[in-house]
LOTORVEX-500283 format. One record per residue: z negated, x, y of N, C-alpha, C, O in turn. Coordinates in steps of 0.05 Angstrom, whole numbers, plus 5000, padded with zeros to 4 digits. Atoms other than C-alpha are relative to their C-alpha. Example, Ala and Ser with C-alpha at 12.3 -4.5 7.8 and 13.67 -1.06 7.14 Angstrom:
<atoms>
500050184976484452464910500050185024498750395024;500149844976485752734979498649855022498249955044;
</atoms>
This chain:
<atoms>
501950054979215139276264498150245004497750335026;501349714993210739906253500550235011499050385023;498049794972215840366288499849895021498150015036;500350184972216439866347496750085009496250225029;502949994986208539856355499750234999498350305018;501749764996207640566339502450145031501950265052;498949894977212840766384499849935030500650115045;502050204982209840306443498250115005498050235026;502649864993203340556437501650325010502350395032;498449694998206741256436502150065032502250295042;499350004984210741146495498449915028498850035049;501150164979206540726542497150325002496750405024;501649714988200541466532502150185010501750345028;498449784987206241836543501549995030502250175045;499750084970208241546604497750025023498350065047;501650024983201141496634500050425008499950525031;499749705000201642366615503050125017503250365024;497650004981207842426654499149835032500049935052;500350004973205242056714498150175012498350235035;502049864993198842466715501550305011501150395033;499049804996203043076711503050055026503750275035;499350014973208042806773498350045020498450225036;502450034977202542656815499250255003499850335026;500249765002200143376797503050135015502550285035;498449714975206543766833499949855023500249995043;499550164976206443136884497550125019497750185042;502749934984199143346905500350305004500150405026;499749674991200144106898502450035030501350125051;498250084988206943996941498749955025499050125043;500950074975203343676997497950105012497450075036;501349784989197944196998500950205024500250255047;499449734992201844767004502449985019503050205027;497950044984207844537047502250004982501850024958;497849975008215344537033500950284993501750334970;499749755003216345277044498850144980500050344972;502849775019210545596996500649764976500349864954;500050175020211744946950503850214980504450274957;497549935019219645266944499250244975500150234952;500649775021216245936907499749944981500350134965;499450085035215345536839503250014996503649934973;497150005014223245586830499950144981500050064958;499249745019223546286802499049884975500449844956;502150075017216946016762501149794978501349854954;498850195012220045356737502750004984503849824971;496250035019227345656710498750224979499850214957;499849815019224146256671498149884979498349994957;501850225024219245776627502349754996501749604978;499150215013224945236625502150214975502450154951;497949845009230145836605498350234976499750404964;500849795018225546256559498649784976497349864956;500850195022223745646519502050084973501250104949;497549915014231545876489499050254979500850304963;500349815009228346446457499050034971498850214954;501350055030225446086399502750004988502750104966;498250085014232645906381500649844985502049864965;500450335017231545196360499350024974500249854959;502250015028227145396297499049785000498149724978;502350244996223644756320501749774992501049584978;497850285004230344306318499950104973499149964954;498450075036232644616253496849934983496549934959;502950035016225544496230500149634988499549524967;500050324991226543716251502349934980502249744964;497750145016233743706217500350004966501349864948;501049945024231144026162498349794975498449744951;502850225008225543526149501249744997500249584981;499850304999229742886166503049994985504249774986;497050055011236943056125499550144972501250104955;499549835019234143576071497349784977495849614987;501950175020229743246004498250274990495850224983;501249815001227844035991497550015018497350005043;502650004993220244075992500450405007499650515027;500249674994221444885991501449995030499650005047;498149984970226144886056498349925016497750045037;502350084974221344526092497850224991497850425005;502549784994215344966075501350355016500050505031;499449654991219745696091500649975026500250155043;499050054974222345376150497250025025496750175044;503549974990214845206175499050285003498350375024;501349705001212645936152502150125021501650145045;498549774983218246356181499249915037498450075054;500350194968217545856254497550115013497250175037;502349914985210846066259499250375002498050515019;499349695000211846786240501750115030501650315044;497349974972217246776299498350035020498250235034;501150134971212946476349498550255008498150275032;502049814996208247166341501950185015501050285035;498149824987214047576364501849975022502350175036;499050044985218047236406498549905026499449845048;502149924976211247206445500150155014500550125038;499549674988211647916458501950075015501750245032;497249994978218747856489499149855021499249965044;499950204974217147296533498950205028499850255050;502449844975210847746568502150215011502750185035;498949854993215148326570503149915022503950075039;498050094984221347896604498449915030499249925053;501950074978215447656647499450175023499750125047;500249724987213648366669502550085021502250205042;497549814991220948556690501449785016503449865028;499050034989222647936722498949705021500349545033;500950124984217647546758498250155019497750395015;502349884979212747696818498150104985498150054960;502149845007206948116808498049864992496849854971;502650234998202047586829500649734975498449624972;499250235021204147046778501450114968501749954949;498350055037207947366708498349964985498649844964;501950045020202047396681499049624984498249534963;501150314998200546606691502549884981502749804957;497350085018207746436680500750044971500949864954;499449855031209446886617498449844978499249764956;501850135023203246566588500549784998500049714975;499150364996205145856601501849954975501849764959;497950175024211345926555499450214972501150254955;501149885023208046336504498249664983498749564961;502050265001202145646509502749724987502349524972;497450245002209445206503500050044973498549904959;498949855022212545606441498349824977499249674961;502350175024205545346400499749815009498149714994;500050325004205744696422501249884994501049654985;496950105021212744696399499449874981499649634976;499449975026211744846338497249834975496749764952;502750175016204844506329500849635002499949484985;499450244991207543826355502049904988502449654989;496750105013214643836315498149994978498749784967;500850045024209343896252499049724994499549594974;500950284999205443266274501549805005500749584997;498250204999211342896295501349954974502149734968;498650105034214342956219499149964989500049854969;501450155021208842836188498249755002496249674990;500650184981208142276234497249805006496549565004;502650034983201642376269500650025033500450215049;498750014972204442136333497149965021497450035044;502150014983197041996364499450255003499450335025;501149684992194942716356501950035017500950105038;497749824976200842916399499149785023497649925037;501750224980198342296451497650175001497450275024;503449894991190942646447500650295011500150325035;499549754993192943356454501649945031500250015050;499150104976198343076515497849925027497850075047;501150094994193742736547497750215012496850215035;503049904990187643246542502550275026501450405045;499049904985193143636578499950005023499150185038;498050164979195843216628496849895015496849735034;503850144984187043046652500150195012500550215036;501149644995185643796651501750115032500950205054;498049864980191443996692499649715030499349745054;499750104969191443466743496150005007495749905029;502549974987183243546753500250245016499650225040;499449694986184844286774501350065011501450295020;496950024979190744156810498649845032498749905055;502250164965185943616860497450175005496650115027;501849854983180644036876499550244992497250304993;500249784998181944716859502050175008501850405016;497349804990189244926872500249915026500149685035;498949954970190745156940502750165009503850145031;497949855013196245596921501950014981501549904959;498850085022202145686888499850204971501550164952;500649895020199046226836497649874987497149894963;501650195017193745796822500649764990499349664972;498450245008198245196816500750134963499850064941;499349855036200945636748498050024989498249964965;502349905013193745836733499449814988499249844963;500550245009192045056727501149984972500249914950;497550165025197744976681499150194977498050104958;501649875024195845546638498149904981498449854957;502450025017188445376629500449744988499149684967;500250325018190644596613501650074976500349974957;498449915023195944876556497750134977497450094953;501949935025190545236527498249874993498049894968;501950215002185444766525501249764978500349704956;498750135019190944266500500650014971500649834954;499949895031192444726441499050084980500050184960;501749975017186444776414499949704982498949714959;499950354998187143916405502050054970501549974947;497149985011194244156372499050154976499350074953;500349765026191844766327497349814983497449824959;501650165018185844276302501349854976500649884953;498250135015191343776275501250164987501450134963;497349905016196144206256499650114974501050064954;500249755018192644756213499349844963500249924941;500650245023189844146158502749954990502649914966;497050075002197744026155501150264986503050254971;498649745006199144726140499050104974500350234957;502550015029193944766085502349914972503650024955;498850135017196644226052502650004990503249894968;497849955008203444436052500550254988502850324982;500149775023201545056015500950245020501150465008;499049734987203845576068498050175015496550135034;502349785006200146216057502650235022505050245024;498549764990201246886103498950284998496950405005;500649655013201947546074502450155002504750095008;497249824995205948136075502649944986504850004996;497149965017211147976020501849645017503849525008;499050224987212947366065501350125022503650045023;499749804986213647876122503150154995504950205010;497949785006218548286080502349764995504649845002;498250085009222547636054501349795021503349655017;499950084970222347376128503549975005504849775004;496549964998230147666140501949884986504049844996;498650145018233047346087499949725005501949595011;500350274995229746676094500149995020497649955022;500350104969230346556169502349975007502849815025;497149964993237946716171500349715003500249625026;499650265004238945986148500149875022501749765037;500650224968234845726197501550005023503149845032;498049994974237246076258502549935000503549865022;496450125007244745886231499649745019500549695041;499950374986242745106243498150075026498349855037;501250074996238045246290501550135032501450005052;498649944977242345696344502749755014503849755036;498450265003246945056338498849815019500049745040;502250174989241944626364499250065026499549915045;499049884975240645116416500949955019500249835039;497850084975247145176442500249745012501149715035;499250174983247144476450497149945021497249795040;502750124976240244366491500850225015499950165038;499649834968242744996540502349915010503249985032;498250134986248144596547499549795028500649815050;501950164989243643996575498950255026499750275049;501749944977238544496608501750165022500950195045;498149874979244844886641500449755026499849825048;500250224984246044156679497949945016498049905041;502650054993239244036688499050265019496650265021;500849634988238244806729502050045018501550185037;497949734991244945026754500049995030500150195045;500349974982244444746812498250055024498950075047;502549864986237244976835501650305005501850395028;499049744992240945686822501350055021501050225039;497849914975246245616864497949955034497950135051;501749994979241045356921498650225007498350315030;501549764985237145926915501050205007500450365025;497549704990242446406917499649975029498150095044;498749994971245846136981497349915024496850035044;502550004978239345837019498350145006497050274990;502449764996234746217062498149765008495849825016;501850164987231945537081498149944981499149854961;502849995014224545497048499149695000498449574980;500750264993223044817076502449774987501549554981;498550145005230144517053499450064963499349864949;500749915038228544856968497949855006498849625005;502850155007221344556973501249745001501249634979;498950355005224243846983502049994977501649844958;499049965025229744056937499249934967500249804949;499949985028225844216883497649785003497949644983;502050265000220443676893501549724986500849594966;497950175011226443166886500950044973502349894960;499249865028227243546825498349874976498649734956;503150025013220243526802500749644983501349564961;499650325011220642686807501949994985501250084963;496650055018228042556774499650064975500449944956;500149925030225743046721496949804985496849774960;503050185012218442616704501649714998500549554983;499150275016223841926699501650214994502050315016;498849945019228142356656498950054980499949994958;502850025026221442526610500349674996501449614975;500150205006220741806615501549914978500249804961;498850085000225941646589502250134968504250044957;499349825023227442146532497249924982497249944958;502050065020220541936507500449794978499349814956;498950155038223641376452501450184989501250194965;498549945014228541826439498150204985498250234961;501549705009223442446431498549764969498649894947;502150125019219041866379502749914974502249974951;498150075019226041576341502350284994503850264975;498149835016230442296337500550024975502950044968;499749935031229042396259501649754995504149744996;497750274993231041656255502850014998504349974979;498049954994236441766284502750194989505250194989;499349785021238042306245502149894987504549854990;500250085023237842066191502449704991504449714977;498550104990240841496202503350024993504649994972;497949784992246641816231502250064985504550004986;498349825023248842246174500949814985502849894971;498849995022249941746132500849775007500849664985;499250314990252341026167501450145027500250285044;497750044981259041036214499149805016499149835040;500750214983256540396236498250105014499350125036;502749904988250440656263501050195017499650145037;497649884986255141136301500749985027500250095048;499050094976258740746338498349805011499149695032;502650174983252340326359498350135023497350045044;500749854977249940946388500650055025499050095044;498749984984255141026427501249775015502549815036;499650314980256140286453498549965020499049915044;502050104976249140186478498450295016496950305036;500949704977247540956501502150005023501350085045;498250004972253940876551498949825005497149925019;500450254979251940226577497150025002495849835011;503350024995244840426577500050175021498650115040;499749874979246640966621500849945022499350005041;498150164979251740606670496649865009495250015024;501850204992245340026679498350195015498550205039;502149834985239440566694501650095022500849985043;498549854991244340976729501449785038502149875060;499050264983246740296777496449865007496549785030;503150064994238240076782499150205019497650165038;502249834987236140656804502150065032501050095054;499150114969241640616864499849885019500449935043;500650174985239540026882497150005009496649965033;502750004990231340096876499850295014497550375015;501649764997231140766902499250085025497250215030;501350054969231140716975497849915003496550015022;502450044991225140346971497750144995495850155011;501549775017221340826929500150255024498450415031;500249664984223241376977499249955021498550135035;501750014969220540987041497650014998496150095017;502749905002214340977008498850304999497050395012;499649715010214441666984500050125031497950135044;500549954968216441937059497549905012496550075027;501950084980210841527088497650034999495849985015;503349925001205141817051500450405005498550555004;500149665011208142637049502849945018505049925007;498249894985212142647116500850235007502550235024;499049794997212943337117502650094977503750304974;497949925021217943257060503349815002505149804985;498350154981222842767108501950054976502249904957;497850065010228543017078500349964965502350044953;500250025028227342887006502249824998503949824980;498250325009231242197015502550095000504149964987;497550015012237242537017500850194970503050284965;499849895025236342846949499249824975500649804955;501550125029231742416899501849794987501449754963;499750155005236241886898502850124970502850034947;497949815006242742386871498650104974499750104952;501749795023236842796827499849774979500549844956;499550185019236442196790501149844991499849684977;497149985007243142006777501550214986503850194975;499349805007244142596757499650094975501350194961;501749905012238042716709501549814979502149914957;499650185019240642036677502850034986503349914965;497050005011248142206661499950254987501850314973;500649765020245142886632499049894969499649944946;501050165024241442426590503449934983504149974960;497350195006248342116578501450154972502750064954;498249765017250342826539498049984975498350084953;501550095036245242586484501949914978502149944953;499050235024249742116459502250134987502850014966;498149865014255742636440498650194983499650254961;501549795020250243146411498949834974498949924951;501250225026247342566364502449974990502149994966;497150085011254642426348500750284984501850234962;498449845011256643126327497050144984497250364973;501949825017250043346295500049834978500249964957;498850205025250942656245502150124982502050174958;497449935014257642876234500150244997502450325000;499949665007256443616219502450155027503850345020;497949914982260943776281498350125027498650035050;501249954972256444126329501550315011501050425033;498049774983261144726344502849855012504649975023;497650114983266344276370498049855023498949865046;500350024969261643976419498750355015499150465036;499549814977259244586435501550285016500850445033;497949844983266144966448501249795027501649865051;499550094964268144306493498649985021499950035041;501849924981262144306536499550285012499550315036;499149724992262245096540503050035028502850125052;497850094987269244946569499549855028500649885049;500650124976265844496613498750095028499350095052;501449754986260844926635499850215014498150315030;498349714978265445516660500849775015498949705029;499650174974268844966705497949925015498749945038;501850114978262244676743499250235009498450265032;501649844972259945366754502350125009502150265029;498049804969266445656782499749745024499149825047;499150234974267244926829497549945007497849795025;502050004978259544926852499450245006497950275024;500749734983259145656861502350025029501650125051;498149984982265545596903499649855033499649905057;500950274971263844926945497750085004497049945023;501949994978256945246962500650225020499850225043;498549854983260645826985501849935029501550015052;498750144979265445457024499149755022500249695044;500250214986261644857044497350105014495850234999;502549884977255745047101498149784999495849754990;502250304998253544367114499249814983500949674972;500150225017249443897074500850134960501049974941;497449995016253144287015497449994974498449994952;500450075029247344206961499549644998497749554984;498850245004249443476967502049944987502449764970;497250035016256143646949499750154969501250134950;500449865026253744056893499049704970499649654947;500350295020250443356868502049754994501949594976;497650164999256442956883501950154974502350074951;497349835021261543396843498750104971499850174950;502049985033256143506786499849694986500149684961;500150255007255342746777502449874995502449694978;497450075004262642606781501350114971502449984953;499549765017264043226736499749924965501449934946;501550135021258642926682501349834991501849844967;500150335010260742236676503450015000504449794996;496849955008269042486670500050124975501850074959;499849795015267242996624498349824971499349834949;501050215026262942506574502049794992502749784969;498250165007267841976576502450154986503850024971;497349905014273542476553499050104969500450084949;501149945025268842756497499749774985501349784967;500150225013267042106467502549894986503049854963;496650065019274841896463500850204986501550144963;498549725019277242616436498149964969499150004947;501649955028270642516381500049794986498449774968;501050215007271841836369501150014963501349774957;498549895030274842056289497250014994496649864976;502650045001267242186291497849754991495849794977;500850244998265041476295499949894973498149764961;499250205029268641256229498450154969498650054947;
</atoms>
């Protein structure tokens, strides 16, 4: 019962921090129009895509913590993680410099520098399961940013600025908690840590590029098709509805990852060492998917007449939001083969068949937006959703040796 309630409480703040933070692009969005709203694209793929840069130090931190009984592994893992985070700062800015606008890298760059330590401050409090601090820190986020979002952003470089100053603000909440945690687990930083850095980190990155590959698997799904939009569209007004539809789908796909984000170790754990537990995952994660996935078909027209009727300049949204989240949910869907092969020590077999997968959707939606004129980032969601939900069902049977 104390998991249930804590995870309850834990979900139900984290949900109110997820609507604050919809409402936030919903209100910016309807400021600035469709056209000037599309200019967060670039903004929104190089903070989802430079998140990759830590190289899942944070997962192997998590797998570390919930499969290993070594008190040492967990402390070097902690030290080297945060050692990382100082450097792979320095890349981000500099990727910032070379490949965003003038007016914004600075905002941006810093945003996933502000991410990186919340990572790494938030995977500490989640294992040593201070799940309210991560609720308070969230939260002081998710106020901050949408106060500055209603009556100070007018723009879409101040829209980033918001986000900035609430990240930092937030992580002072985070570095309060965390550093009492860091104490206590004895991890001291000095040079001969520095020098024995290379040695001890290999490890990590081993499990932790693993982990990785499989979340750019996910966020490849979750992205590819904004790319291909921006490639081929010059229409400004058709991307701002785009990615707005985006925006929503992705705040119920937070939703909706939030038990999983509170039970992963669990799960873990779990996992590794019960078959039964296995194939349970895999019973009620497909049919949990199919249900949401069949709900949100049916409620979503009504959701979107409201939606149109307060932010008619965004008309055509209805033919996207409903697709964006169908979409978001059968991405979810690819949870249930990564929990399956990270149990079973098998995460290079899902991620050589998904890889596999991956070259096919982008040769057949780079092709069909090529070829198709009309309507065609419709068909990009059609043949992505079809694509998904063929391509999970054949993984599941090929891994089912897995199960037992």
């Amino acid at each position: 019962m104390g998991h249930v309630k804590n995870s309850l409480i834990f979900s139900l703040l984290r949900y109110l921090e997820y609507g604050l933070v919809a409402f936030s692009y919903i209100i910016v969005a309807k400021k600035v129009g469709p056209a000037e709203y599309s200019k967060t694209i670039p903004g929104f793929l190089f903070i989802t895509y430079s998140q990759y840069l830590m190289l899942g130090l944070n997962q192997a931190l998590i797998k570390a913590y919930s499969t290993e009984d070594n008190e040492e592994i967990r402390r070097v893992y902690m030290r080297n993680t945060l050692y990382y985070i100082f450097l792979v700062s320095i890349l981000v800015v500099l990727a910032g410099i070379a490949l965003l606008p003038s007016e914004m890298f600075v905002y941006i760059s810093l945003i996933s520098v502000m991410i990186y330590f919340r990572g790494v401050f938030q995977t500490l409090l989640r294992l040593e399961d201070k799940i309210l601090g991560i609720n308070i820190s969230n939260l002081a986020f998710s106020l901050t940013y949408f106060v500055l979002v209603f009556f100070y952003t007018d723009s879409i470089p101040y829209f980033f600025a918001a986000w900035l100053i609430s990240l930092v603000f937030a992580n002072f909440f985070n570095a309060f908690q965390a550093f009492p945690i860091i104490n206590r687990l004895g991890i001291s930083f000095n040079l001969s840590n520095i020098r024995d850095l290379r040695n001890t980190i290999l490890p990590q990155i081993k499990s932790g590029v693993k982990m990785t590959l499989i979340g750019l698997i996910t966020t490849f799904f979750l992205t590819y098709d904004r790319f291909i939009l921006n490639h081929f569209s010059t229409d400004h007004i058709l991307k701002g509805n785009y990615q707005l539809a985006d925006n929503i789908a992705g705040a119920l796909y937070l939703l909706l990852t939030t038990i999983l984000f509170y039970y992963y170790p669990i799960i873990l754990n779990k996992g590794s060492k019960s078959a039964e537990f296995r194939v349970k995952v895999v019973k009620y994660g497909s049919v949990g998917v199919v249900l949401v996935s069949l709900a949100i078909i049916a409620i979503g027209p009504f959701f979107i007449s409201m939606l149109v009727h307060f932010f008619p300049s965004y008309e055509n949204i209805s033919e996207f939001l409903i697709w964006q989240a169908v979409l978001k949910i059968n991405i979810l869907g690819l949870g249930i083969g990564s929990i399956i092969s990270i149990t079973s020590n098998k995460e290079f077999f899902f991620i050589k068949f998904w890889l596999v997968i991956v070259t096919l959707v982008m040769a057949i939606l780079y092709l069909t937006a090529s070829l198709v004129k009309k309507n065609f980032p419709l068909h990009l969601l059609y043949l992505e959703i079809m694509m998904l939900i063929v391509s999970n069902a054949v993984f599941l049977f090929i891994s089912k040796r897995s199960l037992r």
